[in-house]
Biopython code that builds the backbone (N, CA, C, O; Angstrom):
import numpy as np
from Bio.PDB.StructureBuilder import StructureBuilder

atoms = [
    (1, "UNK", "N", (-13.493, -27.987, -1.588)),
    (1, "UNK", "CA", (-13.615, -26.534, -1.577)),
    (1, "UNK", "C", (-14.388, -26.083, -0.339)),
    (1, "UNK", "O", (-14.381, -24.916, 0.052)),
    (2, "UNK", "N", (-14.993, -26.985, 0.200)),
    (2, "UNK", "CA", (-16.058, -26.666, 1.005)),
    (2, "UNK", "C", (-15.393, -26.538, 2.747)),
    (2, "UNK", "O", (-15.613, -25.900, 3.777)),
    (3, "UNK", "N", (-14.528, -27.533, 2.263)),
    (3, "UNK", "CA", (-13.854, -27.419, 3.848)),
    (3, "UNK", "C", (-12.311, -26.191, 4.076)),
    (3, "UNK", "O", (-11.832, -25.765, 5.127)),
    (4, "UNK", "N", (-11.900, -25.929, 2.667)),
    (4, "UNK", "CA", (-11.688, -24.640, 2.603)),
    (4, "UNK", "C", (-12.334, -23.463, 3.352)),
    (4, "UNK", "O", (-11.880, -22.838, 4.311)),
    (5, "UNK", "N", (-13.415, -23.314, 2.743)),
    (5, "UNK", "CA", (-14.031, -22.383, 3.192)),
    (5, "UNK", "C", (-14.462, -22.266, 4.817)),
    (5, "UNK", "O", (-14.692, -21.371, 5.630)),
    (6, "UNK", "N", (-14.428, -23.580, 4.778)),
    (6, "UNK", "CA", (-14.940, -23.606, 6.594)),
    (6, "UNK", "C", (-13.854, -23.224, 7.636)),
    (6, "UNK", "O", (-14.021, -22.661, 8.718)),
    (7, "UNK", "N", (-12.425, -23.764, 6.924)),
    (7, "UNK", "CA", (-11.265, -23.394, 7.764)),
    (7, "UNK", "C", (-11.415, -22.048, 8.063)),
    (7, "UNK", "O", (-11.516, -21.480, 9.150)),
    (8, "UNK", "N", (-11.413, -21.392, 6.276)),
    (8, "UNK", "CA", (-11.299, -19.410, 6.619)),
    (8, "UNK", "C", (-12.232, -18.717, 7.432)),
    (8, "UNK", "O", (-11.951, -17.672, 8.019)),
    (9, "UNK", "N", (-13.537, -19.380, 7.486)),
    (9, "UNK", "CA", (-14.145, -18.200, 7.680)),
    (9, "UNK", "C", (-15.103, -19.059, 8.953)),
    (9, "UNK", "O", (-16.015, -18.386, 9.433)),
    (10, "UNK", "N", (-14.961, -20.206, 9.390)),
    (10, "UNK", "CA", (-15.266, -20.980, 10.819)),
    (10, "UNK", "C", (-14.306, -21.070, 12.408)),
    (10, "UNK", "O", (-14.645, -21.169, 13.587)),
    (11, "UNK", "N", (-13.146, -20.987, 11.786)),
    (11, "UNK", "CA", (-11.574, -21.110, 12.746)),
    (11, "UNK", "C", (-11.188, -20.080, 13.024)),
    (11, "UNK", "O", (-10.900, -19.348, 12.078)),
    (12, "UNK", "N", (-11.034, -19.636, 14.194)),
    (12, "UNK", "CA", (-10.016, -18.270, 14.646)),
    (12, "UNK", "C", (-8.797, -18.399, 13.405)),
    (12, "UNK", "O", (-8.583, -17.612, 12.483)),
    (13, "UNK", "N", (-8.099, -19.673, 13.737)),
    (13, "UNK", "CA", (-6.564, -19.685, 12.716)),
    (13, "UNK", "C", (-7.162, -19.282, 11.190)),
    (13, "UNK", "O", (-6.763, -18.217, 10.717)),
    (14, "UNK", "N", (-8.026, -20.029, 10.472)),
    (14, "UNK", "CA", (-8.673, -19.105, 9.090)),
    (14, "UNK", "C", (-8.803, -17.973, 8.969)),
    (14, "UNK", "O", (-8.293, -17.355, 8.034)),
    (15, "UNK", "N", (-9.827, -17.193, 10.287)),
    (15, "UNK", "CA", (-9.487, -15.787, 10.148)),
    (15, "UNK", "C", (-8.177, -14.786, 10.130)),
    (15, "UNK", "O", (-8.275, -13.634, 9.706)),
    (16, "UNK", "N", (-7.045, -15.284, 10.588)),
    (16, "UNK", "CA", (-6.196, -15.274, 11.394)),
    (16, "UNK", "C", (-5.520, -15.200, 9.652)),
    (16, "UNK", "O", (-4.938, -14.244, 9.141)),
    (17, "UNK", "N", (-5.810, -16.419, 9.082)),
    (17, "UNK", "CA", (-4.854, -16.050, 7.682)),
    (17, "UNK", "C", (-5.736, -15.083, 6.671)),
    (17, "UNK", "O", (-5.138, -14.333, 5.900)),
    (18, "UNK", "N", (-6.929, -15.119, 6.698)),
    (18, "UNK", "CA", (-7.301, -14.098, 5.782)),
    (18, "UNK", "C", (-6.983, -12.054, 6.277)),
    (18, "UNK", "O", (-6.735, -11.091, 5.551)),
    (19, "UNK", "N", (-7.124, -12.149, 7.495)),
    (19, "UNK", "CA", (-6.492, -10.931, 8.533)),
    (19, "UNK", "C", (-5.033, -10.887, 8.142)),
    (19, "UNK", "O", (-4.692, -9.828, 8.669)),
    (20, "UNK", "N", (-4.354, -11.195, 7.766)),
    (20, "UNK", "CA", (-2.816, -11.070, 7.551)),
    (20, "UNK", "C", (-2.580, -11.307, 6.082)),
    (20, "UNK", "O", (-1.719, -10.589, 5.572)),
    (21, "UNK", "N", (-3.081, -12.029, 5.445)),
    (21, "UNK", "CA", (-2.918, -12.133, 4.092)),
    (21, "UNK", "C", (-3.681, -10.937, 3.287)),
    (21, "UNK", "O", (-3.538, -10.663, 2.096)),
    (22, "UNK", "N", (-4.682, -10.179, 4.410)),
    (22, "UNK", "CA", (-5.376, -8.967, 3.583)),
    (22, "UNK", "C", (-4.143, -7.705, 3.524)),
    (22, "UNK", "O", (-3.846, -6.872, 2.668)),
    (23, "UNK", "N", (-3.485, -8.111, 5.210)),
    (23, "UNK", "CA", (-2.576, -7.101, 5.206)),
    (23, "UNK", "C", (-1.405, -6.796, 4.301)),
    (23, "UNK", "O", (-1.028, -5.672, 3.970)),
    (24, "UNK", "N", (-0.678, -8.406, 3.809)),
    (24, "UNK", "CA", (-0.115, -8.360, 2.686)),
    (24, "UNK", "C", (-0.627, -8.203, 1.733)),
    (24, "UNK", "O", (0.478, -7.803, 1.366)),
    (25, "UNK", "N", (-1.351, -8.084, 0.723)),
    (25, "UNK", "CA", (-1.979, -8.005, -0.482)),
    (25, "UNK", "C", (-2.262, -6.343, -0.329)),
    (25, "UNK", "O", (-2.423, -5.778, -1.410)),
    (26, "UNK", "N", (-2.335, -5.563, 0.771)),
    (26, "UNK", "CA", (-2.730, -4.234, 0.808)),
    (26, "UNK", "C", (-0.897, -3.687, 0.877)),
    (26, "UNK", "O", (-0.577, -2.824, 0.060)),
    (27, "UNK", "N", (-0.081, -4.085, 1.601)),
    (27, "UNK", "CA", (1.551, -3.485, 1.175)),
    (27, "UNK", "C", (1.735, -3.971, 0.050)),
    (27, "UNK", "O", (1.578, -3.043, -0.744)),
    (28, "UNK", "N", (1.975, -4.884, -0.485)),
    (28, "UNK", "CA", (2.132, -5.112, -2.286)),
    (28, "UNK", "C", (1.594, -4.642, -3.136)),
    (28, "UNK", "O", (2.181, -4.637, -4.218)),
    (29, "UNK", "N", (0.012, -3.933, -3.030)),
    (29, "UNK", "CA", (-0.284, -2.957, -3.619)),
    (29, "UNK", "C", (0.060, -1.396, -3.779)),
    (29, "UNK", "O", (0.217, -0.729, -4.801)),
    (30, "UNK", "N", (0.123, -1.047, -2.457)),
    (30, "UNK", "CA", (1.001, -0.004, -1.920)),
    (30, "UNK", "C", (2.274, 0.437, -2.466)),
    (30, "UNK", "O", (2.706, 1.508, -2.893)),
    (31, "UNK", "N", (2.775, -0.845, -2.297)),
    (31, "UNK", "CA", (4.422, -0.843, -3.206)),
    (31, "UNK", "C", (4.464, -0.477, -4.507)),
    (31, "UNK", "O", (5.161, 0.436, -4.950)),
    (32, "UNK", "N", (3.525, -1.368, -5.308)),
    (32, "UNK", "CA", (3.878, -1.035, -6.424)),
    (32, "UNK", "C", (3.053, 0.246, -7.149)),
    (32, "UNK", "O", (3.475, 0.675, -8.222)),
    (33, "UNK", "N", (2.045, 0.747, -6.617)),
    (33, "UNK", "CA", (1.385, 2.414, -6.330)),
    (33, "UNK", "C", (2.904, 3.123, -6.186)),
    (33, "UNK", "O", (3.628, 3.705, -6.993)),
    (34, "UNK", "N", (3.003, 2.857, -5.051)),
    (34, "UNK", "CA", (4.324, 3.933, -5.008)),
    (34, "UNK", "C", (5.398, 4.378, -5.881)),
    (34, "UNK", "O", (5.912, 5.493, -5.969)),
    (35, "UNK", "N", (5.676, 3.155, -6.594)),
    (35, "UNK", "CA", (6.846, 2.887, -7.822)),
    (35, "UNK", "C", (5.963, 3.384, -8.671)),
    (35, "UNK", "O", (6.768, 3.653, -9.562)),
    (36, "UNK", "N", (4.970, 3.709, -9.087)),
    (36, "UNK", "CA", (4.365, 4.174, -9.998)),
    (36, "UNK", "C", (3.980, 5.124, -10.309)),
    (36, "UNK", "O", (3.554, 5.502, -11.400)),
    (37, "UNK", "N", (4.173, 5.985, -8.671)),
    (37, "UNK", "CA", (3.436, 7.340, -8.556)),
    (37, "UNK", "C", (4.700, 7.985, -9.077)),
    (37, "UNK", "O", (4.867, 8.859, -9.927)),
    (38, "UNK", "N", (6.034, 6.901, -7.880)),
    (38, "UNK", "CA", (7.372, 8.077, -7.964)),
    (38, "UNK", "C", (8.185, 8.435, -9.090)),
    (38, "UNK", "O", (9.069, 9.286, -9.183)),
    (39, "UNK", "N", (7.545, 7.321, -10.246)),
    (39, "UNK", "CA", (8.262, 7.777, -11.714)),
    (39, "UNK", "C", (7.441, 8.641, -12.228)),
    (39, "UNK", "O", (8.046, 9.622, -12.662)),
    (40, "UNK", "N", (6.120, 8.696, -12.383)),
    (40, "UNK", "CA", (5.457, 9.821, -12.599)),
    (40, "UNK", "C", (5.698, 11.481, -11.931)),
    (40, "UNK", "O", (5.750, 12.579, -12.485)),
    (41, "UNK", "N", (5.810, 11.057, -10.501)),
    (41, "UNK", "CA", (6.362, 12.684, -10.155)),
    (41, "UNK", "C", (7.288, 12.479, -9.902)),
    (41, "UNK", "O", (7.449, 11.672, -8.986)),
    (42, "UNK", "N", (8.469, 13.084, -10.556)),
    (42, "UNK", "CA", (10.294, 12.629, -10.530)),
    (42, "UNK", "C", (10.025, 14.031, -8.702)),
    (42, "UNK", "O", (9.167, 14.851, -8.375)),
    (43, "UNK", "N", (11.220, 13.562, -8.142)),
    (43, "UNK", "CA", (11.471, 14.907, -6.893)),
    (43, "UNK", "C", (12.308, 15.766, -8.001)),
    (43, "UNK", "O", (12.916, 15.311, -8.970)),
    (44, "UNK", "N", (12.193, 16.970, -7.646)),
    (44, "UNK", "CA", (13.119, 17.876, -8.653)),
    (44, "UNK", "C", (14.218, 18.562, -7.479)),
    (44, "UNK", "O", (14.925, 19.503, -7.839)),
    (45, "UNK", "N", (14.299, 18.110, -6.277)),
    (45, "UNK", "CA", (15.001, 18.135, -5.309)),
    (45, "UNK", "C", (14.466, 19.566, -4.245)),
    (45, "UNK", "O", (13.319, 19.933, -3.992)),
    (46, "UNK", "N", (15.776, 20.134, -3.791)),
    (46, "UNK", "CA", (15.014, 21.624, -2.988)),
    (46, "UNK", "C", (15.075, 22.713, -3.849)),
    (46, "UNK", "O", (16.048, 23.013, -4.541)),
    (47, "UNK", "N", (13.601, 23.522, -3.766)),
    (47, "UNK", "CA", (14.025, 24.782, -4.302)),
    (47, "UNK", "C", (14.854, 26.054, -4.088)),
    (47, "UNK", "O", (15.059, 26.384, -2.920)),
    (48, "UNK", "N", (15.368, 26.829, -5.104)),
    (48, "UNK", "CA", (15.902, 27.741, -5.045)),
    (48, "UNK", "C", (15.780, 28.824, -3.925)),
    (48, "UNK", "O", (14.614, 28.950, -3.551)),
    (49, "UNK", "N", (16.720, 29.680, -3.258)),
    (49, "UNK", "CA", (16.400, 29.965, -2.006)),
    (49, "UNK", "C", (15.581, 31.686, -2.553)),
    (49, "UNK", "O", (14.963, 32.437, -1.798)),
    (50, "UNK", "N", (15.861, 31.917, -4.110)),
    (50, "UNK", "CA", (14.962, 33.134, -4.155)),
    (50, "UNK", "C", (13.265, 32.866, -4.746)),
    (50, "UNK", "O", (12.452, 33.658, -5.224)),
    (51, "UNK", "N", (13.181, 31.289, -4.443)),
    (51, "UNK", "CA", (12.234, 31.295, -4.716)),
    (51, "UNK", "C", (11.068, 30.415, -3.715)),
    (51, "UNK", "O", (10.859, 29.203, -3.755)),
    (52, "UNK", "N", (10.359, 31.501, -2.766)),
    (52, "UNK", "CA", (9.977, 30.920, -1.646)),
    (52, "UNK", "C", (8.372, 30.346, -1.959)),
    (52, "UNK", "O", (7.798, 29.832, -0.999)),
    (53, "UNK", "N", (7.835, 30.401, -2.923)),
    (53, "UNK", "CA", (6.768, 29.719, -3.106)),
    (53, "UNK", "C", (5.506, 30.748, -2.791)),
    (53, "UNK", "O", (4.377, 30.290, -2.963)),
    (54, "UNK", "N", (5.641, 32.079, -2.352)),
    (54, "UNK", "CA", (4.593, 32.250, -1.863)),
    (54, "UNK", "C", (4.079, 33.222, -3.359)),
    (54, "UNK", "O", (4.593, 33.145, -4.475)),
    (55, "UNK", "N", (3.086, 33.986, -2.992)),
    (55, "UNK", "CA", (2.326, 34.472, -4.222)),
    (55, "UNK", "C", (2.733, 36.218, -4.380)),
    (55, "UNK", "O", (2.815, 36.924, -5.384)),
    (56, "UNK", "N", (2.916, 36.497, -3.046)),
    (56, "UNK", "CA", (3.236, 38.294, -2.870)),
    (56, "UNK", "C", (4.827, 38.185, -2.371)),
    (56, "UNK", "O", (5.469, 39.206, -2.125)),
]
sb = StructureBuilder()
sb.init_structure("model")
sb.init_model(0)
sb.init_chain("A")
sb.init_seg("    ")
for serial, (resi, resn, name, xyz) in enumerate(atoms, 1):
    if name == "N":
        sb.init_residue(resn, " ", resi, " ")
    sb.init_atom(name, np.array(xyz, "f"), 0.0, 1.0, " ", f" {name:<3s}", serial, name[0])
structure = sb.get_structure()
């Protein structure tokens, strides 16, 4: 375990995989956030053209 640790965090190449493996583990989270957000808010597509959103 010990020389584990020395690879990651002693070796350019260790850093090198924890720097890229952070980057994956942060899009796979991302991903599945997204799939999660986008069933929660369905798109209800474009709105109606008499209805412009504003308040007046």
């Amino acid at each position: 375990m010990g020389d584990v640790f020395s690879f990651l965090f002693g070796t350019r190449g260790g850093l090198a995989v924890l720097f890229f493996g952070g980057i994956v583990v942060a899009a796979v989270v991302a991903f599945i956030l997204e799939k999660r957000t986008s069933k929660m808010y369905v798109d209800r597509g474009p709105k109606p053209e008499d209805e412009d959103g504003s308040l007046f």
